[in-house]
C-alpha positions as CSV (number, residue, x, y, z in Angstrom):
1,X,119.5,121.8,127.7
2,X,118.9,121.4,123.8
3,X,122.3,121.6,122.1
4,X,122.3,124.5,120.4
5,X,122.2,125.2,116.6
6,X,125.2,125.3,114.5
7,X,124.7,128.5,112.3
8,X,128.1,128.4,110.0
9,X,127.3,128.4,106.4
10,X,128.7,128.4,102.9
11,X,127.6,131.1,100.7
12,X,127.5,130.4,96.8
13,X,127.4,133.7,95.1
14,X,126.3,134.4,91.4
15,X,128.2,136.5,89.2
16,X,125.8,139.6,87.1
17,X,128.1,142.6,86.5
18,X,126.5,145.2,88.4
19,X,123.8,144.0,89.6
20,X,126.7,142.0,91.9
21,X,125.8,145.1,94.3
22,X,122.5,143.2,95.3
23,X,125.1,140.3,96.9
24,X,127.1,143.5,98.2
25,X,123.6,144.2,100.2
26,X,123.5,140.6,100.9
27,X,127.0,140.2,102.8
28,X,126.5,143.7,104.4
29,X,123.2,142.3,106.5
30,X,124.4,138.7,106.9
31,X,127.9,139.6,108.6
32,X,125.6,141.8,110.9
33,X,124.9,138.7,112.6
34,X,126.9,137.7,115.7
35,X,126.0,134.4,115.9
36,X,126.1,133.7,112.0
37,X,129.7,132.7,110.5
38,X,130.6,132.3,107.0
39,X,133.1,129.4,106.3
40,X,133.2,129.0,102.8
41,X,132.5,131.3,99.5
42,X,132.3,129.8,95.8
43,X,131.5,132.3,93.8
44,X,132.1,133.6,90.1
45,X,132.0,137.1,88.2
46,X,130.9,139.7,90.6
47,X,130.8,137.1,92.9
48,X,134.4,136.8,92.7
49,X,134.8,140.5,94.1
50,X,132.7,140.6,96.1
51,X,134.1,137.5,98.0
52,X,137.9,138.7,97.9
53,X,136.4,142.2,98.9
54,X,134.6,140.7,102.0
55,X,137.5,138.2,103.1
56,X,140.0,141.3,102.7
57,X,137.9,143.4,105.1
58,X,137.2,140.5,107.0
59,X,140.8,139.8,107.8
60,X,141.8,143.3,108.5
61,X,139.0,144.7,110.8
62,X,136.4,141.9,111.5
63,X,132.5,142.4,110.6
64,X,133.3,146.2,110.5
65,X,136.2,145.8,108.0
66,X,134.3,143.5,105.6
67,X,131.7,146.0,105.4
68,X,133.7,148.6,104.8
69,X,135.9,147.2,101.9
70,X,133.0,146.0,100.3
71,X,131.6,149.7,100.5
72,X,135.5,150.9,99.2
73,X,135.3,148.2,96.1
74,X,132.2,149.3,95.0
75,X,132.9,152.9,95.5
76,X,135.9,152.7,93.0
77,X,134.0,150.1,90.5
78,X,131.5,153.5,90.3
79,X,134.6,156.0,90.1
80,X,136.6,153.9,87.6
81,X,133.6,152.2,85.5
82,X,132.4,155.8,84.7
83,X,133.8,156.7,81.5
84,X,131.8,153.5,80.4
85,X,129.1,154.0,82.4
86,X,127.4,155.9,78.8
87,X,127.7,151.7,77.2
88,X,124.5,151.3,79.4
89,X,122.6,154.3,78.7
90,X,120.0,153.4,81.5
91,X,118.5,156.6,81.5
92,X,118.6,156.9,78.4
93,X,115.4,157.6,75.8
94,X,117.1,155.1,73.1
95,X,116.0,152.4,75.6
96,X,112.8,152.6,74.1
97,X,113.8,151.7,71.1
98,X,114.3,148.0,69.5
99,X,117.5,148.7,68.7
100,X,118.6,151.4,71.1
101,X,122.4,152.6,71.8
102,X,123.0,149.7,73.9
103,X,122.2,147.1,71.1
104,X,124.1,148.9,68.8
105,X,127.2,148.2,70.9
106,X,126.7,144.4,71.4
107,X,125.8,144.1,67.8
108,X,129.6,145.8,68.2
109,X,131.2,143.4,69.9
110,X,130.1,140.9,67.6
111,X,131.9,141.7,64.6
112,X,134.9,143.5,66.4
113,X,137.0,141.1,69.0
114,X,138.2,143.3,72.0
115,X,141.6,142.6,70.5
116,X,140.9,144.5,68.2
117,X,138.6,147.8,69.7
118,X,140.3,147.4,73.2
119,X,144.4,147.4,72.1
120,X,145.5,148.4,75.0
121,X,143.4,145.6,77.3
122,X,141.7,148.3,79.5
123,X,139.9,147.2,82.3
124,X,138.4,149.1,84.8
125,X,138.3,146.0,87.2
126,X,141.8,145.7,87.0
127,X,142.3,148.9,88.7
128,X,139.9,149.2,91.1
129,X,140.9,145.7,92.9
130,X,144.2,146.6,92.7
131,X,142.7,150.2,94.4
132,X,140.7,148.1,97.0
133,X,141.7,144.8,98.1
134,X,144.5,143.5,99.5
135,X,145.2,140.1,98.6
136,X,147.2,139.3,101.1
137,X,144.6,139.7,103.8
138,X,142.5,137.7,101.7
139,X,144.9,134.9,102.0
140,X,145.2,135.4,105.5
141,X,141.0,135.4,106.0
142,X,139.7,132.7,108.2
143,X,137.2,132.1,104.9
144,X,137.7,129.3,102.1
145,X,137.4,130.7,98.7
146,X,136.1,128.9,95.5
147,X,136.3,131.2,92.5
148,X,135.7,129.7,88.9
149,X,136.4,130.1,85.5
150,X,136.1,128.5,82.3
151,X,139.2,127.6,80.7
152,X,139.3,128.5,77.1
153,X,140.9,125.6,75.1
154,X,139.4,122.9,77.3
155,X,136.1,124.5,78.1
156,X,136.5,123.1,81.4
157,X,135.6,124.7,84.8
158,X,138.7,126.0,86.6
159,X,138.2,126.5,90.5
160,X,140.8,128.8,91.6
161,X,141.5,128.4,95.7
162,X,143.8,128.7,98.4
163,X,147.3,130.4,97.1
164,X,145.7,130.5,93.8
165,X,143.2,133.9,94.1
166,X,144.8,136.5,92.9
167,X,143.7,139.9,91.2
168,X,144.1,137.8,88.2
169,X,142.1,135.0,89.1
170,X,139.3,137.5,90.0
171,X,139.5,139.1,86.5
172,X,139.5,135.6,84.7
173,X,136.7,134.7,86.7
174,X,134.8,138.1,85.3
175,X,136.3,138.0,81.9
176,X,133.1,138.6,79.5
177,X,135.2,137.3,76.2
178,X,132.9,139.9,73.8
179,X,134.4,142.9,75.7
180,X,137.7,142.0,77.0
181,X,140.8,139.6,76.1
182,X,141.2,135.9,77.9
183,X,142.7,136.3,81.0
184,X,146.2,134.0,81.1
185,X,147.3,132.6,84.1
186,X,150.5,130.0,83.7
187,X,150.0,129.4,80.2
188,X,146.2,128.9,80.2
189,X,143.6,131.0,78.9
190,X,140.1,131.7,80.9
191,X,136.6,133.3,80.4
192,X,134.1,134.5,82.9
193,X,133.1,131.5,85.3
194,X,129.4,131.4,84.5
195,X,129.8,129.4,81.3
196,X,130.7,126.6,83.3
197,X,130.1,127.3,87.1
198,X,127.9,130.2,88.3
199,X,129.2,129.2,90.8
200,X,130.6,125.9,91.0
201,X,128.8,123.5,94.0
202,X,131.1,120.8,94.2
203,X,134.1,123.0,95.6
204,X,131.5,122.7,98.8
205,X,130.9,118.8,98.8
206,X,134.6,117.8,98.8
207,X,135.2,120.9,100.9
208,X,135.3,121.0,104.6
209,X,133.2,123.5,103.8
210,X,129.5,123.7,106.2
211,X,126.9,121.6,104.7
212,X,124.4,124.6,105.2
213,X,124.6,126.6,101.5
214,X,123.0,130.0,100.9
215,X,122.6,130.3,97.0
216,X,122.8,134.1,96.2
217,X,121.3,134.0,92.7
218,X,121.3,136.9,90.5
219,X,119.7,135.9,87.9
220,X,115.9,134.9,87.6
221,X,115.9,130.9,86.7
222,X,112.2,131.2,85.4
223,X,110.2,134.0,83.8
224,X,106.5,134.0,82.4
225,X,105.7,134.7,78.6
226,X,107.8,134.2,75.3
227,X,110.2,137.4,75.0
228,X,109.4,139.1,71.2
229,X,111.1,142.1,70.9
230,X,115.1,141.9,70.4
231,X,116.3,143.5,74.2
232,X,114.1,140.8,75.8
233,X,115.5,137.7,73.8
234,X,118.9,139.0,74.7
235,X,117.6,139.7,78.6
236,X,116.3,135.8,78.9
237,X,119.1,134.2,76.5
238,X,121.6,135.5,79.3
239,X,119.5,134.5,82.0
240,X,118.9,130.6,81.1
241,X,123.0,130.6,79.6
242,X,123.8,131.7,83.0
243,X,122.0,129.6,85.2
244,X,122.4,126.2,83.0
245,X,125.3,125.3,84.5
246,X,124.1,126.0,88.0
247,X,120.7,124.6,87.4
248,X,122.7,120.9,86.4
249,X,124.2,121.1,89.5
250,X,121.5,121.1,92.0
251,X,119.4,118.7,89.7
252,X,122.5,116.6,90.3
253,X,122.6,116.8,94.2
254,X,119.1,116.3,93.9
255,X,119.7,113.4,92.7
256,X,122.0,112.2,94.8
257,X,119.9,113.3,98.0
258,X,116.9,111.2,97.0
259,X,119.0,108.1,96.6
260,X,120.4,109.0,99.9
261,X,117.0,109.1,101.2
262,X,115.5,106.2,99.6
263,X,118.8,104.2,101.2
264,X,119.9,103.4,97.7
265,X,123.6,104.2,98.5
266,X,125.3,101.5,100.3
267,X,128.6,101.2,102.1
268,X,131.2,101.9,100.9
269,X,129.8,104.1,98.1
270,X,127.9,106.1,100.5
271,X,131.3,107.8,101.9
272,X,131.9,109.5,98.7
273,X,128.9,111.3,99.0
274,X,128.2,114.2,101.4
275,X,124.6,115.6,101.6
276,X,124.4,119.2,101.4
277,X,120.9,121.1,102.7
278,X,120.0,124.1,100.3
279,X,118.8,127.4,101.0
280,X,118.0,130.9,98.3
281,X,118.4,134.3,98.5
282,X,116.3,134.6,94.8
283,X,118.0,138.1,94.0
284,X,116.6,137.7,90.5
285,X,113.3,137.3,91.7
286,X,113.9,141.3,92.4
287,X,115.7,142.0,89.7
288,X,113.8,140.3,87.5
289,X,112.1,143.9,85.8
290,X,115.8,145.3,85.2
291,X,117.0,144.6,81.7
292,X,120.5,143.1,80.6
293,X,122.2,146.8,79.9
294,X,122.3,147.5,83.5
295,X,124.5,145.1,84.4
296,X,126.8,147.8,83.3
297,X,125.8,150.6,84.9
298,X,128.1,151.9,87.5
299,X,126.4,154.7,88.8
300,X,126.8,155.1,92.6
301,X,123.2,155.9,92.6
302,X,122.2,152.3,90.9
303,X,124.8,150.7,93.1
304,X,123.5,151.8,96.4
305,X,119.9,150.8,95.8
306,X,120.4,147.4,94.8
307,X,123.0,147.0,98.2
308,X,119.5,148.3,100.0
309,X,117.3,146.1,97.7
310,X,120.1,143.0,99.0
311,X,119.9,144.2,102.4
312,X,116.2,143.9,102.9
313,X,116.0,140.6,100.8
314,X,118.9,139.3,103.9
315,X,116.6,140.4,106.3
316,X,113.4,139.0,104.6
317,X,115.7,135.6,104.6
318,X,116.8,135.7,108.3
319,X,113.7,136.4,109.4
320,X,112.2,133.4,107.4
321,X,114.7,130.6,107.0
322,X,117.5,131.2,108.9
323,X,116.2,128.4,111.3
324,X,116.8,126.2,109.4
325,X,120.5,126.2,109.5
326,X,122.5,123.3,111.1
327,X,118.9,121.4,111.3
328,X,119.7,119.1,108.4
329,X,116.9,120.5,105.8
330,X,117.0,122.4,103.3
331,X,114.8,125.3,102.4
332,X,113.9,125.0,99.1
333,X,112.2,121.5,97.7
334,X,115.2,120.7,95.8
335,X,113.1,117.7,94.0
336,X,110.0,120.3,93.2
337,X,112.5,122.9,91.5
338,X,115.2,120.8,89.5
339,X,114.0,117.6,89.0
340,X,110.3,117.6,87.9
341,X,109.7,119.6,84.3
C-alpha cells in the first residue's frame, strides 16, 4: 500500500485592508477539507486578523467555529468601519476624476500626522477584535502564529508569536502610520508588517512549521503598461512597496534551493538550511482591476463578494495543486519567477 500523502501546510497570508476578505474566502474553503490541516500562519495586516480570527474559532468550535468567527470579525469590521466607509467613496462619481475625494484625503494625510487629525487614536480595529476574538482561545489553538511588524526606530521586522499575539500585536501589525499613531508594545514602537514582512517566510524555515507553504497574495507582483494618471501611480507604488519585501524572500529561498540542488551545500552547513516547497493562491491576480481606495471599503456588500471571489479561487487551487502537497515540489517555478529578470 503507497504511504499516503501528508496534507498539513503552512499558510503565509498577505495583509491589503479590505481586500483581506478575499483570504477570509480563502480559509473559509480550505478548512472545509477533512483531510487538509493547517499548522502554521505568518501573516501581516489583514492577515493578522484573519489568522487570530480563524485560530479563535478554531479553538472554540473546530472547522465550524473558525468559519464562523471569521464570518463574526468581518461582520463587525463592516458595522464598525462604516462611519469611514465615505474615505473610499467606491461608488462614488469623484472616482472619475484625477484627483477625486479619495486623493484629496491621502494628499491629507500627508501634511497632517494622525496625531494631529485623529487626537483621540480612534480605531475601528481596535474595537471590533476586541468585539470578535477571543485571545485566549487563540492561545489555546493547536495553530502556530507568526504575525509581523516593522519596528519604528530600528526599521526592523518584528515577528510577534506564541504569548506575544495580542489585540495589540494585531493592531501594530495593521498600523498604516499615515492614518493612525505607532502602536507601542513594551517601550517599542511598530508600523504595519508589510514594510518589512508581508509576511515574513523565515518564521516557517526555523519553525516546526510543514514545509508545504500556501502563499495567499493580495497583491498583484506584476502588471502590464506604465501607470500615467495619478490613482494608478498610487495603485502600483503600493503594490511593488508591498510585495518588495516578500518578493526578496523567495528570491532568497530560491537561492538557497538551487544550491541545495546542485549539492553545493555540504555537511555541516547543510543542517542550517531547511527546504521549503512553494505553492500561490495569486488573489491579486483577481484583484488586480480594483483600485487602491477599496482597500477601505467596508461595505458588507464588498466584503462578501471578495470571501466568494476567495472561495472559488480555493477551489480552483485544490482542484489544481493541491496534489502536490507532502510530494516535495513546489508549485510555482520558484527560479522562473524570482530569480531571472
Amino acid at each position: 500500500m503507497a504511504k499516503q500523502k501528508d496534507r498539513s501546510i503552512s499558510l503565509a497570508l498577505q495583509g491589503g485592508g479590505a481586500h483581506g476578505a478575499f483570504t477570509w474566502g480563502v480559509l473559509d474553503r480550505l478548512v472545509e477539507e477533512s483531510d487538509l490541516t493547517i499548522k502554521a500562519i505568518t501573516a501581516t495586516s489583514a492577515g493578522a486578523t484573519n489568522a487570530v480570527a480563524f485560530a479563535s474559532g478554531l479553538a472554540q468550535g473546530g472547522a465550524d467555529g473558525a468559519k464562523e468567527t471569521l464570518e463574526r470579525y468581518w461582520r463587525t469590521v463592516s458595522q464598525k468601519g462604516a462611519p469611514f466607509s465615505a474615505f473610499s467613496w467606491a461608488n462614488s462619481p469623484f472616482t472619475a476624476l484625477p484627483f477625486g475625494p479619495f486623493q484629496a484625503a491621502m494628499a491629507f494625510t500627508s501634511i497632517a500626522s494622525p496625531y494631529e487629525f485623529n487626537p483621540f487614536d480612534i480605531n475601528p480595529l481596535r474595537d471590533a477584535l476586541d468585539e470578535a476574538i477571543d485571545f485566549d482561545a487563540v492561545h489555546a489553538a493547536p495553530i502556530d502564529l507568526f504575525l509581523s511588524a516593522t519596528n519604528v526606530e530600528t526599521g526592523r521586522v518584528k515577528v510577534f508569536q506564541d504569548g506575544e499575539i495580542s489585540r495589540d500585536a494585531v493592531l501594530a501589525s495593521a498600523c498604516l502610520p499615515q492614518t493612525f499613531r505607532a502602536v507601542e508594545i513594551n517601550g517599542q514602537a511598530y508600523w504595519d508588517g508589510g514594510y518589512m514582512g508581508n509576511p515574513s517566510l523565515f518564521p516557517l524555515i526555523y519553525a516546526k512549521a510543514p514545509r508545504d507553504v500556501l502563499l495567499v497574495l493580495l497583491n498583484p507582483i506584476s502588471r502590464l503598461g506604465v501607470p500615467k494618471r495619478v490613482p494608478e501611480i498610487m495603485d502600483r507604488l503600493n503594490e511593488i512597496s508591498f510585495n518588495a519585501s516578500l518578493i526578496g524572500e523567495l528570491r532568497a529561498i530560491a537561492f538557497v534551493q538551487k544550491l541545495l540542488d546542485d549539492g553545493m551545500l555540504k555537511e555541516p552547513v547543510m543542517k542550517k538550511y531547511r527546504r521549503l516547497t512553494v505553492h500561490a493562491l495569486r488573489g491579486g491576480q483577481v484583484l488586480r482591476d480594483l483600485s487602491l481606495q477599496t482597500k477601505y471599503d467596508t461595505s458588507w456588500t464588498f466584503l462578501t463578494d471578495l470571501r466568494d471571489k476567495g472561495r472559488a479561487e480555493a477551489k480552483r487551487w485544490l482542484g489544481s495543486c493541491s496534489h502536490y502537497l507532502g510530494g516535495g515540489e513546489s508549485s510555482i517555478d520558484l527560479q522562473k519567477e524570482f530569480l531571472q529578470d
